[in-house]
Backbone as JSON, one array per atom type, in Angstrom:
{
  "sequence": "XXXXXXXXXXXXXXXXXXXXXXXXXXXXXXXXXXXXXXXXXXXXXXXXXXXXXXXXXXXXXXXXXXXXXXXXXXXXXXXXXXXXXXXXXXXXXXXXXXXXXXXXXXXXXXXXXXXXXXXXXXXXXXXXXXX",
  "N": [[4.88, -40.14, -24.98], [4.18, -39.64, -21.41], [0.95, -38.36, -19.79], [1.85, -37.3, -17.03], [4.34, -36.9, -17.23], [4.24, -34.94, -19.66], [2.87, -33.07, -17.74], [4.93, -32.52, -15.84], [7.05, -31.52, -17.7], [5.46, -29.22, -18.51], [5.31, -27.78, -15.81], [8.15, -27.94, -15.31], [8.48, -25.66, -16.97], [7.27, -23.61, -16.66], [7.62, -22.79, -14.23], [10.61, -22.22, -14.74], [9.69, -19.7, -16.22], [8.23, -18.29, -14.54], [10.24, -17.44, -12.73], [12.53, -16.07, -14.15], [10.31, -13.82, -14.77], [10.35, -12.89, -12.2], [13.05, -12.5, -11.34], [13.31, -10.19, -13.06], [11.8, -8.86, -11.85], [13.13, -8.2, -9.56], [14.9, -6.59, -10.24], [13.89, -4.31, -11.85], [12.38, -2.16, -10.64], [9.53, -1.54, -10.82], [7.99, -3.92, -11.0], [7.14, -6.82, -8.97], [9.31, -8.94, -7.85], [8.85, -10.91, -5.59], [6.35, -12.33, -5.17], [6.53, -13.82, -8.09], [9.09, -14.98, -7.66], [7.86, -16.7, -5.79], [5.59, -18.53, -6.83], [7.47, -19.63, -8.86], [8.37, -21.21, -7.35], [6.49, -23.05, -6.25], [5.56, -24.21, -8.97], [8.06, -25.57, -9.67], [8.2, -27.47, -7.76], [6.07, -28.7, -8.32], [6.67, -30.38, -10.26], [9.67, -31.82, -10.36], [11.29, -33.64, -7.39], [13.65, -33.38, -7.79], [14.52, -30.65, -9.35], [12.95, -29.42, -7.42], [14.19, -29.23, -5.32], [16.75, -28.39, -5.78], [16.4, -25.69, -6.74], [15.55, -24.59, -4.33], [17.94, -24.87, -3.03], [19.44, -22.24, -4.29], [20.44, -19.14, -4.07], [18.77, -16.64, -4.75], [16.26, -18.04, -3.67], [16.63, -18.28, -1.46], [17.4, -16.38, -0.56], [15.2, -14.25, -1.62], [12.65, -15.49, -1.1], [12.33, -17.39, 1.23], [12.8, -15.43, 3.05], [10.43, -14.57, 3.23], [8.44, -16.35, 3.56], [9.18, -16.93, 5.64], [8.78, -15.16, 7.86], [6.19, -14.31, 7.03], [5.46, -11.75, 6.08], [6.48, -8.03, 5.24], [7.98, -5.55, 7.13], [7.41, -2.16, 7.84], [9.33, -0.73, 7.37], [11.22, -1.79, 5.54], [8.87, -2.09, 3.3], [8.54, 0.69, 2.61], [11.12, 1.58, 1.96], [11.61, 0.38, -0.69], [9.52, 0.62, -2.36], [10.06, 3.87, -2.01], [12.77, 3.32, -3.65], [11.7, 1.94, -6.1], [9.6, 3.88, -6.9], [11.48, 6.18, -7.34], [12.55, 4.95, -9.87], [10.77, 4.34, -11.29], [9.44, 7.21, -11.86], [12.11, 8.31, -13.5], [11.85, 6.53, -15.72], [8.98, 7.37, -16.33], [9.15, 10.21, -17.46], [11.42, 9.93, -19.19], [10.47, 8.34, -21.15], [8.83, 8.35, -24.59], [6.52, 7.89, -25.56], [3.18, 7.4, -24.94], [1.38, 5.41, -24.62], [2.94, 3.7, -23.52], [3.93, 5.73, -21.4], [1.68, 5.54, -19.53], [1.01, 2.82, -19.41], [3.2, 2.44, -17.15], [2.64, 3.88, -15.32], [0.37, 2.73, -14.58], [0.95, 0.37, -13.31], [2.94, 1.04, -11.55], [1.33, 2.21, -9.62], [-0.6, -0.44, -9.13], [1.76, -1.91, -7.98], [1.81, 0.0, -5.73], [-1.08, -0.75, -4.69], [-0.76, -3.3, -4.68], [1.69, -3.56, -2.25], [0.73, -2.66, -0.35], [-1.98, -4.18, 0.64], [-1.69, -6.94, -0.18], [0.81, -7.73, 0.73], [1.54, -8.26, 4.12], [2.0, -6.4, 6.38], [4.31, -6.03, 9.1], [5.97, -6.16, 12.0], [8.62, -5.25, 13.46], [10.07, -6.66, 15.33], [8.57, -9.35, 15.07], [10.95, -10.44, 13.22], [12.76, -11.66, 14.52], [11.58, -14.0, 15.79]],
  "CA": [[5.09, -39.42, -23.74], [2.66, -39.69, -20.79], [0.55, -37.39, -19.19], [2.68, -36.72, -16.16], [5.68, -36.37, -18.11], [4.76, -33.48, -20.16], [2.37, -32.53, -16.78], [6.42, -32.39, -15.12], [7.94, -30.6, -18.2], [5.17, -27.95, -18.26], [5.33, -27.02, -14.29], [9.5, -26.9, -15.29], [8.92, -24.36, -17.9], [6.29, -22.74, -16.06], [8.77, -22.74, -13.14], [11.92, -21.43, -15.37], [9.11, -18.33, -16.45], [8.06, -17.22, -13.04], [11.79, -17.42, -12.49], [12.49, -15.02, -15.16], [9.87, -12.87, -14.75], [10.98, -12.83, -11.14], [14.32, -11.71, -11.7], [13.17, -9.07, -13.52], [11.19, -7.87, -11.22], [13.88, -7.78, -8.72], [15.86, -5.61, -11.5], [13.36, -3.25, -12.41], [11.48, -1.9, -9.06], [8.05, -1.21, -10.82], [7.55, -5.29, -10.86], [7.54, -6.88, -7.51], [9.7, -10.16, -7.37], [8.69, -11.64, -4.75], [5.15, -13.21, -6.06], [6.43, -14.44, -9.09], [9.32, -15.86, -7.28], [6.77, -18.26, -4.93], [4.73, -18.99, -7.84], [7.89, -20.82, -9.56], [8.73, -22.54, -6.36], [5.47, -23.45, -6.74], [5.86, -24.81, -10.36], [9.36, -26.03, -9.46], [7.57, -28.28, -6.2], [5.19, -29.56, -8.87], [7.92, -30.35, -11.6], [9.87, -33.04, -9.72], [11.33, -33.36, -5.93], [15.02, -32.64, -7.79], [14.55, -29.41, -9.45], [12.66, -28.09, -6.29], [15.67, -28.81, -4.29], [17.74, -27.38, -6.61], [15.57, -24.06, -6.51], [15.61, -24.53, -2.69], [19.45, -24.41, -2.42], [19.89, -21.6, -5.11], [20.87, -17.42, -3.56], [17.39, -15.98, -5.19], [15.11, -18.26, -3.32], [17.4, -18.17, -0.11], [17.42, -14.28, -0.32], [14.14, -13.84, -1.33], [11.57, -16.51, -1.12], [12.52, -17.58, 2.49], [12.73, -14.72, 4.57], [9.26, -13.86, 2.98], [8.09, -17.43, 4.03], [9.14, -17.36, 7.49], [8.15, -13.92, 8.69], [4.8, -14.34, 6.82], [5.43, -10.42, 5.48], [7.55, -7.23, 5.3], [8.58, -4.63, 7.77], [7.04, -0.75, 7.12], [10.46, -0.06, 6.7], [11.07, -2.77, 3.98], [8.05, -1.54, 2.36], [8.67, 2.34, 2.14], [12.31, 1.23, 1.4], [11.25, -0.28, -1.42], [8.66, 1.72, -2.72], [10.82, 4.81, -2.88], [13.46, 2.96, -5.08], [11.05, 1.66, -7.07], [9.07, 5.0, -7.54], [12.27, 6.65, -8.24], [12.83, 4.81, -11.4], [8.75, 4.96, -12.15], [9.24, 8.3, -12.35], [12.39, 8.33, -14.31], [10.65, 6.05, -16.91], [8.25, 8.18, -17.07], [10.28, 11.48, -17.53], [12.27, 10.27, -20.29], [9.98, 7.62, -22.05], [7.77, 9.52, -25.24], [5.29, 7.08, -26.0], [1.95, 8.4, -24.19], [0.94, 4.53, -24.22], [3.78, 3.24, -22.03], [3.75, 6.25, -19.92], [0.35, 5.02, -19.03], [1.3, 1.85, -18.78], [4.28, 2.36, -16.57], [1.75, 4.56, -13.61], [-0.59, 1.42, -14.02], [2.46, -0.93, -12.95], [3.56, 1.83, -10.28], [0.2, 2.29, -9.02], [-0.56, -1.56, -8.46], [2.91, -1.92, -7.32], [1.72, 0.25, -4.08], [-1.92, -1.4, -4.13], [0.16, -4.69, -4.11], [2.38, -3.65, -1.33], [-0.54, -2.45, 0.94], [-3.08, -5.26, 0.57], [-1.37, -8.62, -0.16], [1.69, -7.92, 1.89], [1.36, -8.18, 5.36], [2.96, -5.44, 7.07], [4.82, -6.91, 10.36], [6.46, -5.62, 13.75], [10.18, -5.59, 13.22], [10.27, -7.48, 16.66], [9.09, -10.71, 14.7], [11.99, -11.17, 12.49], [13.6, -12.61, 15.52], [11.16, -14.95, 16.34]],
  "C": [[3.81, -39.5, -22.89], [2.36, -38.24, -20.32], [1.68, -36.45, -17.84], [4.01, -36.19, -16.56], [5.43, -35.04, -18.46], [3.48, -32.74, -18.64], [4.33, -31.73, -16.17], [6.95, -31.13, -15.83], [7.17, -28.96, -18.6], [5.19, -27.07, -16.93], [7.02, -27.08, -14.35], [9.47, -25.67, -15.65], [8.09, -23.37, -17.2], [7.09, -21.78, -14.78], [9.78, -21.67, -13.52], [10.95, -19.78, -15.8], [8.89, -17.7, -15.58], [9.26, -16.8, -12.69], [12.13, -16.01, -12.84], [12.12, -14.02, -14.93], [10.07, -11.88, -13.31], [12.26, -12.45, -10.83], [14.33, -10.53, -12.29], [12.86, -8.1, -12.92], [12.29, -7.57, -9.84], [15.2, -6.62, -9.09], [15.32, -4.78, -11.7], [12.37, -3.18, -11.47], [10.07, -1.3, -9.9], [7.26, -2.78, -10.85], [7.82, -6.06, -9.97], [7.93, -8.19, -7.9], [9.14, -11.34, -6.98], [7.26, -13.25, -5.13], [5.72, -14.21, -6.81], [8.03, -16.2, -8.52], [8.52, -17.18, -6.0], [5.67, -18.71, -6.18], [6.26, -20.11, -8.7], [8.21, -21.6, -8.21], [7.4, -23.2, -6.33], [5.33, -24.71, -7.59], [6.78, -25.85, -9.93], [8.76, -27.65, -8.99], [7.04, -29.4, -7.2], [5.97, -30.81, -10.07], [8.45, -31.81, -11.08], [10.72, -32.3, -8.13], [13.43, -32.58, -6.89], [15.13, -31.21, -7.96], [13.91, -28.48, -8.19], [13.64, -28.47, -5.36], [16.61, -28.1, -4.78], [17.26, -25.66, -6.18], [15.74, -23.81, -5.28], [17.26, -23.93, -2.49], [20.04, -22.9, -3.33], [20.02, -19.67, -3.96], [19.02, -16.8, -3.68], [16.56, -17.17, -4.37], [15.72, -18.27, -1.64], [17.65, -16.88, 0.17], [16.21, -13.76, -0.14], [12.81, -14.29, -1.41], [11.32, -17.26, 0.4], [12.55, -16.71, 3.97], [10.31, -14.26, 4.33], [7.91, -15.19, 3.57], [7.85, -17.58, 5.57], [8.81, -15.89, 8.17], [6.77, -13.37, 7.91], [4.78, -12.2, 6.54], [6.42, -9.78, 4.91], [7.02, -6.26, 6.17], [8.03, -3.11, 7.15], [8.12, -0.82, 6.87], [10.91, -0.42, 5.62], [10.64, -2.0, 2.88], [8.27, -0.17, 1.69], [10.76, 2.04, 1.35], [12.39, 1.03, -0.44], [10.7, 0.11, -2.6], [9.45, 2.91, -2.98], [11.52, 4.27, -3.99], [12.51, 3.24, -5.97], [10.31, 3.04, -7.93], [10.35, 6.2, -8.17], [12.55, 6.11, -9.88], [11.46, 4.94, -12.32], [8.77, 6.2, -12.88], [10.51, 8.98, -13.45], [12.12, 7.91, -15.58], [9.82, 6.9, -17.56], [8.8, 9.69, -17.81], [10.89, 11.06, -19.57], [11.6, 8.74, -21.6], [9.26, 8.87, -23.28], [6.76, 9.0, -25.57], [4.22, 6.99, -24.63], [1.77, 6.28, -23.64], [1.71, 3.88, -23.41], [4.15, 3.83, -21.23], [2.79, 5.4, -19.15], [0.92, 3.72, -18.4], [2.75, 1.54, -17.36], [3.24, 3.26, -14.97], [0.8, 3.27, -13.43], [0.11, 0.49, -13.23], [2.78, -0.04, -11.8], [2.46, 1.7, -9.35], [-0.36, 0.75, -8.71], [0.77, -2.06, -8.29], [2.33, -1.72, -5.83], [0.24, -0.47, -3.94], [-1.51, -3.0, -3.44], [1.13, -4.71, -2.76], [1.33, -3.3, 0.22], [-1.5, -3.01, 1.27], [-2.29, -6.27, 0.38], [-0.4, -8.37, 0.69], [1.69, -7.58, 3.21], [2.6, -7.2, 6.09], [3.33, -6.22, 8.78], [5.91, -6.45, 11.41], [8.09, -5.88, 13.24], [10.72, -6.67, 14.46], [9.93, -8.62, 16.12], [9.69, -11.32, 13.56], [13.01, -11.73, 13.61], [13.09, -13.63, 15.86], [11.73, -16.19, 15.34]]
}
């Protein structure tokens, strides 16, 4: 096998994990999506030109990898949108978990959740999702 080869089949699998972990996080609002999905398109890109078309035409990167592309953010409203969910289930988690160490860990994950939504994501005018 050459170099590029398994170079290809590690930026698939790498690809299929951001994926994953990216789905998850669109399932369970204390892990933000969005990242992990541009990190496998990423992977995908690197992988070969088929699988990143594939990824290209798929619902999950056409839902949420593209609007996040072309309006270079999210919307306060988005954000607080978002953020409540998410802190609603944070705080159910926490509520009805009993293990002290994945409380903890579940406010660390909530708490860079909102550092993540207030520093890397560009907050943006609702006026340019039309542009």
């Amino acid at each position: 096998m050459t170099i590029k080869k398994i170079k290809n089949i590690l930026f698939f699998l790498l690809g299929f994990i951001f994926l994953g972990i990216g789905i998850a996080g669109t399932v369970l609002p204390v892990l933000p999506g969005g990242p992990f999905y541009l990190l496998a398109t990423f992977f995908f890109a690197r992988s070969s030109k088929k699988i990143d078309n594939w990824f290209k035409n798929t619902t999950i990167y056409i839902k949420y990898v593209e609007p996040l592309l072309q309006k270079k953010g999210m919307t306060r409203k988005e954000k607080i949108r978002i953020n409540i969910i998410a802190d609603f289930f944070i705080i159910l988690s926490i509520i009805f978990v009993d293990i002290l160490f994945v409380k903890i860990l579940i406010v660390a994950l909530g708490l860079y959740k909102h550092y993540y939504f207030i520093k890397k994501i560009k907050t943006i005018s609702p006026n340019s999702e039309s542009r």
